[in-house]
Every structure is written in structure tokens, then in C-alpha cells.
N, C-alpha and C positions, 0 to 999 in steps of 0.2 A: 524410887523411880527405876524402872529397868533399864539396864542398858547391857551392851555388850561386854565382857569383860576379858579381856586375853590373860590367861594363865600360862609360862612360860616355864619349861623344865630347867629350871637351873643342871647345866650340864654338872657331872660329880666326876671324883678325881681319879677312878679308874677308868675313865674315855679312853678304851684302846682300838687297834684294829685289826681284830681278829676275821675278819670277813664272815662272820656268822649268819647272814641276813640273805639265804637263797633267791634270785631272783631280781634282788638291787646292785644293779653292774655299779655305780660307785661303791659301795662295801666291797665287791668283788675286786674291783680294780686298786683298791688301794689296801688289801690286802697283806699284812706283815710291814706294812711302814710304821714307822716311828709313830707315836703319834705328842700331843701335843695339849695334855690335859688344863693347865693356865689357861693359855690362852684361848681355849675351845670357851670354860666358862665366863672368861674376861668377853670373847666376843658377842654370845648370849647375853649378859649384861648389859653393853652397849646396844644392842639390838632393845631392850626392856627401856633403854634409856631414851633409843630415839623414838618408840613409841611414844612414852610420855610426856615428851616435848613436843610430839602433833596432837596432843590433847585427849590417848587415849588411854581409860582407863587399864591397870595393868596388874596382873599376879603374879605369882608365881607357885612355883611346888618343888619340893628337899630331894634330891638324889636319893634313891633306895638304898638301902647297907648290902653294902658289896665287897666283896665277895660274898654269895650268899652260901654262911657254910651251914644253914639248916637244911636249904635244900640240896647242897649235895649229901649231910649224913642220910637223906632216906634213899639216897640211892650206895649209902654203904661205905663212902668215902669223905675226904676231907680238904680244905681247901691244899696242904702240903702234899696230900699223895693224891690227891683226880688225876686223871692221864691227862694230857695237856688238851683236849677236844671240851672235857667234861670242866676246867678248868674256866677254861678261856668262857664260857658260859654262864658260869656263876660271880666270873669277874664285869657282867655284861654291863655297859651305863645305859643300854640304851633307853631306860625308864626316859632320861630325858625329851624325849620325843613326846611330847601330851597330847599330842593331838592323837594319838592310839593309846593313851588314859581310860577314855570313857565314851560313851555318845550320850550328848546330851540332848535334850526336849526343853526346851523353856515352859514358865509357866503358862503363857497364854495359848500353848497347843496340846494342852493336857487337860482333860476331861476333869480331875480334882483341883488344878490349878494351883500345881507346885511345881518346881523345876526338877525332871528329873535326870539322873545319870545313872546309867549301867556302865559299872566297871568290866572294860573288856579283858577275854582269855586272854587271847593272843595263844592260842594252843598248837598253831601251825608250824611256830619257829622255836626249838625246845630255849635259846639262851633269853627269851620273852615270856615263858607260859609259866615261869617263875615270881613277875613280876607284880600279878594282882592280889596279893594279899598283902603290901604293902602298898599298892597305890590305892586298893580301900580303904586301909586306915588312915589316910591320908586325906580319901574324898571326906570320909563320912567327919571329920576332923575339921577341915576347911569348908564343911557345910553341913554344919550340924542342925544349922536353925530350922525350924518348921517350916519355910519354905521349900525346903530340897527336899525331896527323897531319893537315896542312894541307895542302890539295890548290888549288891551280887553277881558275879558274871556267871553269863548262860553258861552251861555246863556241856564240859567235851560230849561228843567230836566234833559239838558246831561251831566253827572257825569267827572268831568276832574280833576285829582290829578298833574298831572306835571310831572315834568323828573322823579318820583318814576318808572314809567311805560312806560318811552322809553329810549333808547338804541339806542346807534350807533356805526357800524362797518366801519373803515377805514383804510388806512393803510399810517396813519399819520395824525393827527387833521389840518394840514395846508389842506389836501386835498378833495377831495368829496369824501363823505360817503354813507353810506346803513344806513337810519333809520327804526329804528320797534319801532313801538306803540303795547303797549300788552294792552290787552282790558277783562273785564271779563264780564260774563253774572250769573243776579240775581238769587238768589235762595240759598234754606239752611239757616242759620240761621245766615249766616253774607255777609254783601249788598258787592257786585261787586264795587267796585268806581269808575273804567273806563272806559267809557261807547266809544262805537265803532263808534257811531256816533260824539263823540267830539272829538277823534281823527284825525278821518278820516276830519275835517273840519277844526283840527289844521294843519293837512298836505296841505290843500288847502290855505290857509292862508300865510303858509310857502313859497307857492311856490315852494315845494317842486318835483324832480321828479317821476311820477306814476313808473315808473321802478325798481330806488329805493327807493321804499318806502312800507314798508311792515307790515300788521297788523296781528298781532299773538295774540288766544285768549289762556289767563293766565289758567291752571289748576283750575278747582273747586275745587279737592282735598287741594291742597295748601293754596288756600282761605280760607276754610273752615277750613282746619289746621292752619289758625293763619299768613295764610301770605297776609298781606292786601294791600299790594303793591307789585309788580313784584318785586322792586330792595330787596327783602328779599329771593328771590330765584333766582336772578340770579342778574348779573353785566356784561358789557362790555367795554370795554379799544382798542381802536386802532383794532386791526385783531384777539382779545380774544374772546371770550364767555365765560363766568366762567359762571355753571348753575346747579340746582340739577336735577335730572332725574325727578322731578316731578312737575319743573316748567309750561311747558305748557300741554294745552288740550290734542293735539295730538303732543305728542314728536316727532316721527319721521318725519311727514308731514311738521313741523312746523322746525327741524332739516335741511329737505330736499331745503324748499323753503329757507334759511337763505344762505343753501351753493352756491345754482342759483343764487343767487342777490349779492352774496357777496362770491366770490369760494377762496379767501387766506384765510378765515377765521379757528382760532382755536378754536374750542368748548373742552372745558373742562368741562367732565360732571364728577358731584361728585353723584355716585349709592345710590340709598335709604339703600341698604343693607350695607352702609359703612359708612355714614352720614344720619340717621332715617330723616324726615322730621319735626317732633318734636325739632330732635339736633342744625338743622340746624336754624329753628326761635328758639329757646335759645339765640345759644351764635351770632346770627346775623352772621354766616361765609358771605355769600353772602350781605351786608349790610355797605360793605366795600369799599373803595375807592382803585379800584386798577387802578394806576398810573404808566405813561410811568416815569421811575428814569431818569434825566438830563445825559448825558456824557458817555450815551452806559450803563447803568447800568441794561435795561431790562426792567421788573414789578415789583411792591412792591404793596402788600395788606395790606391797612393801616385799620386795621382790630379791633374789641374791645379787652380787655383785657379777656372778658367773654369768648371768643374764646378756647385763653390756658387752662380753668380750663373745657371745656366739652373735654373730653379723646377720643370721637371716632372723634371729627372736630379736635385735634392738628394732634391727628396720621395722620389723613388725610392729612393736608397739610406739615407735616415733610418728610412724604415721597412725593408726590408732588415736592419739592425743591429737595431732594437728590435726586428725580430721573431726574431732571432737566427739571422738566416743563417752563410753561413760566412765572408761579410765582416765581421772584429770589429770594425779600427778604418779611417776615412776621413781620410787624409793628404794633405789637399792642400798641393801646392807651387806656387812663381812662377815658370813657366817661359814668362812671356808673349814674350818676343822669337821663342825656337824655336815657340811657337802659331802666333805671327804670319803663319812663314814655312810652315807646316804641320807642324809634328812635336811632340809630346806626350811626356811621361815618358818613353814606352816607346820611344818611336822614337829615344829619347837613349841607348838600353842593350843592349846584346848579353850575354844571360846564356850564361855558360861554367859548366856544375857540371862541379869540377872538383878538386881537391887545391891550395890555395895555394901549397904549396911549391913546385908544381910549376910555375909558372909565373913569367916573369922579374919579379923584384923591382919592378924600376924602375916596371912599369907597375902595382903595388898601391899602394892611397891608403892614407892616412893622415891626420889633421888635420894634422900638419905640413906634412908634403906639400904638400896642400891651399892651406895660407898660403900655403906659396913658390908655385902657381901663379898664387893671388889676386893675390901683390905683382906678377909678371912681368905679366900680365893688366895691372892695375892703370896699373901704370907704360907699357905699350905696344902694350897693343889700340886702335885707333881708335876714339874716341867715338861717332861718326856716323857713314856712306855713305848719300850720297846717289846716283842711279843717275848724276850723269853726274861721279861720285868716278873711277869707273874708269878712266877714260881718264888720268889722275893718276900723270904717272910716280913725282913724287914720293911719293902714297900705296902704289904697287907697291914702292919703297923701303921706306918704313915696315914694311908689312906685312909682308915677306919679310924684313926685319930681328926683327920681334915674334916670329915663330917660331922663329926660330933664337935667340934668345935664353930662350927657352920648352926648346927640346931641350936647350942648354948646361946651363939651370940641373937641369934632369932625370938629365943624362948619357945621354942619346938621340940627342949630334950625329950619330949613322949613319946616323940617319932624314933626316939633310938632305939 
């Protein structure tokens, strides 16, 4: 039976904060602080936990080996002598982030009728365009069975960040959908990352059909205001549209064509004059995983905790619920380490609807589970990094020791 599946980057033990990520004012703003690798993964965990106690199914996926010193030898250098720019980038965790994993297609919007993924470049931010030849062997690993096929990422210069920037509308994840790839164009002072033509050839890929399949170009405004993926100004769930009124270029146009390709749909727009654009990348309101609840229970926006403490986004969605939108319940969790560095709920989850059985064991949670990553975590994530940790052979010891003691206890040593 298909279902939805949240796949959740287990945060890995070099989470630092190098501010690497042009264009996301929290990585910028937090910048050279401490950071606080434990607990970053302890609170990811908990986040996996409280899903599965509202019934919904859960995955995950192993931090990438980091520091990555194969790819700084082909530019000549090594994790002890990089200059400290080329350093901090091969130290990156941000693999954690899965929702810039892949884009996925489910099987019933695919022409062969398997579920597919393209593993994205990510070619626009160098400490990222590192990251897909180990988050392939990872998909193609976690989804080996003949229902997926896992393809390859488009090849530079076309800019592909992954599910951050599409969206699909249905009215029911077992069923066929209306996908939108939101796409942006360059310019201003912070780079577009996804680019129209990688889209448009993950659609062809997909097998997807031209009917429903629709490309919507993201707001400059929003971009430029600090939102450097779609899924920070909008989110979609089944027949929702949660979106701020300054998500795309041309709102109404791009409104119009959502509602032809896809006429049950509910758009829920939240007005700039009620939720600033500013307010909104804050407290990440849109950044949220909103989830069909098991047993009739509706939508629930599993949303940050940063959320409640911005006063014009709580008002917002308090009334929202009492007025009986189709957001029932407001779940906020602690994911402040990943806020810190820039990524929110959503940006921690790559949703696969997909058949569980179908996919390899190892990588579905469980509270069990769960504990034994807690205890490995626990016992051998570094507490701190500091920015000049890096250069720390013995913390590159550590670190690269905590992993692989992570994959042993998993039985994932292949991923090493």
C-alpha cells in the first residue's frame, strides 16, 4: 500500500557554523558561533519520534563522510593543509537537509509506474555540489527494489536543489497528482538555485505527464528577501496549498494555472500585511511539514518552535485553526540547532509515498531504532565546534570514528 514516508537526515557530528549558504540570513546570521553537534542530532531524533507517535510513517538517512578528503584531493589539497574557506566546506553536514536529497515522483504520476528520484547537484553552493555521489549511493541503497528508479543528477550548470522546490497536489498520495517545480531566475544579490531547465528534464526523466506537470517561476522578491528555496514560502499536502502571497513571480497567473491543472485544490494564502515576508523566513511558518493526521484527523503543521515566539505568525495560524481552516492541529518541535544553521522541519525530510515494504529495512525508524541512534549520538557526537575545531586532526578522528560507529550499529558499514 502506498503511503507517504518521511525520510529525516540524521544530523552528523561535524554540524558546524561556518556561514556557507549565500542567501540564507540564519546561516549568515549565526555565522562563527559555537555550534552544538549532540544536540543538533538528539533534537532531529526527537523530531523522528514525535512523528511516529502521530502515526506517521518514518525514515531516515546516515550523514555523509565528512570531512570529505577525496574531494578536496582533486582540487590539490587535504583536509590538514585546505585554507580554512576550502576547509570549512568539506567539513559541511549539511547533507542533513533531505529535502535537497532528491525530487521525487511517486509511482502513480509516472508514465512506467515506479517511483522515481533524481538525485540533485546542488551545483550553485560549492560546500553542497560535493554532496551527490554519496547521497546516490545511499538512494540507490535505500531503494533498490524495482519499484524506484533512481537516476543521476542533471549535469552542471543547471542549478537542481530537490523537493525544497516542488510540490505536489492530490487528493490522496496513493493517487495521481499535479506536480509543480518552482524554478527561479538569477539576479540580485543572491543566486536563484533552480534552474528551469533542470526541472523541466527532471520531469522528462520522471515520465511524468506534460498535463500535469507544471512550472511556476518563485518570486525575486522572496529570494532576495532570504528565501532561497520555495519550500520557505510555501508547502503542499494532498489538495492544500499553504503559500505566502509573495511566494511566486506572478501570483495570480501562477494561482490560475495551479487551479486548471488541479481544480479541488485549497490555496491558503497567508497576506504580506498579516505575516511580513521577513516574519515568515524567521520563524520558518512555511518550512513546515504539513501532514495528512492517520484516522480522519485532517492536517497538522509540524512546524518550529520559533514559530510561537514571532506574534504576528502565532496570531496567524490561532485563528486559522478556530476558524477552521484545513490546518487542524499546530505542532511545534525543537529543531533550533538546524534553525540556527538555516534549515527547518521540512528541510530535515525528503517525503517518499511510497509502499514500506518496499523499501530497505535498515533505513525505516522505529522507537527502537531510534534509542540505539540516541545512545551512538549520545556517546560520540561532539558536544561543541568551534570554527577553528576544524583544523583539529584529532576532532577529524573523532568525528570520522562517530560515524562509522553509527553505520556499524545500523548495519549500513557499506555506506562507509
Amino acid at each position: 500500500m502506498l503511503t507517504e514516508i518521511n525520510f529525516d537526515g540524521i544530523i552528523g557530528p561535524t554540524h558546524n557554523y561556518a556561514g556557507l549558504s549565500q542567501g540564507n540570513i540564519a546561516s549568515a546570521t549565526h555565522k562563527g558561533d559555537a555550534s552544538q553537534p549532540r544536540a543538533a542530532a538528539l533534537q532531529g531524533i526527537d523530531k523522528m519520534r514525535h512523528n511516529l507517535a502521530l502515526g506517521l510513517p518514518q525514515g531516515f538517512f546516515m550523514p555523509l563522510d565528512r570531512p570529505d578528503a577525496p574531494w578536496l584531493e582533486t582540487l590539490g589539497t587535504t583536509p590538514d593543509s585546505a585554507e580554512p574557506h576550502l576547509r570549512a566546506q568539506a567539513w559541511s553536514a549539511s547533507s542533513m537537509w533531505a529535502a535537497n536529497a532528491a525530487t521525487v515522483s511517486p509511482a502513480p504520476d509516472s508514465a512506467d509506474g515506479k517511483c522515481h528520484l533524481t538525485v540533485a547537484n546542488l551545483v550553485t553552493m560549492p560546500h553542497r555540489s560535493h554532496e551527490w555521489p554519496g547521497t546516490l549511493a545511499q538512494l540507490r541503497l535505500a531503494f533498490a527494489d524495482p519499484a524506484f528508479a533512481v537516476h543521476a543528477p542533471v549535469p552542471a550548470p543547471f542549478g537542481d536543489e530537490g523537493a525544497a522546490n516542488h510540490m505536489r497536489l492530490c487528493n490522496g498520495h496513493d493517487g495521481a497528482g499535479v506536480e509543480i517545480f518552482v524554478y527561479g531566475i538569477g539576479g540580485g544579490r543572491f543566486p536563484a538555485r533552480q534552474h528551469l531547465d533542470a526541472s523541466k528534464a527532471i520531469a522528462r526523466h520522471h515520465r511524468l505527464d506534460p498535463a500535469r506537470t507544471l512550472f511556476i517561476r518563485q518570486s525575486d522578491t522572496a529570494i532576495q528577501g532570504g528565501a532561497f528555496h520555495n519550500d520557505v514560502v510555501a508547502v503542499a499536502n494532498e489538495h492544500v496549498l499553504f503559500t505566502h502571497e509573495t511566494a511566486f513571480e506572478d501570483r495570480e497567473a501562477a494561482h490560475a494555472e495551479i487551479r486548471a491543472a488541479f481544480p479541488a485544490v485549497e490555496i491558503v494564502e497567508v497576506a504580506a500585511s498579516a505575516v511580513s515576508l521577513p516574519d515568515a523566513i524567521k520563524s520558518y511558518l512555511f518550512n513546515a511539514q504539513l501532514v495528512s493526521l492517520p484516522d480522519g484527523g485532517g492536517m497538522g503543521l509540524v512546524l518550529p518552535s520559533e514559530a510561537r515566539e514571532t506574534p504576528s505568525v502565532w496570531r496567524w495560524l490561532e485563528a486559522h485553526v478556530a476558524g477552521n481552516g484545513p490546518i487542524r492541529r499546530l505542532l511545534p518541535v525543537n529543531v533550533r540547532q538546524s534553525m540556527a544553521n538555516g534549515g527547518g522541519p521540512a528541510c530535515l525530510r525528503l517525503r517518499v509515498v511510497a509502499d514500506p515494504a518496499t523499501v530497505d529495512p535498515r533505513f525505516m525508524a522505529d522507537h527502537a531504532k531510534l534509542d540505539r541512534i540516541a545512545e551512538v549520538v549520545t556517546s560520540h557526537w561532539p558536544e561543541a565546534i568551534a570554527p577553528g575545531d576544524l583544523a583539529s586532526t584529532a576532532l577529524l578522528a573523532d568525528v570520522r570514528r562517530a560515524r562509522a560507529t553509527l553505520l556499524d550499529a545500523l548495519g549500513l558499514s557499506e555506506l562507509g
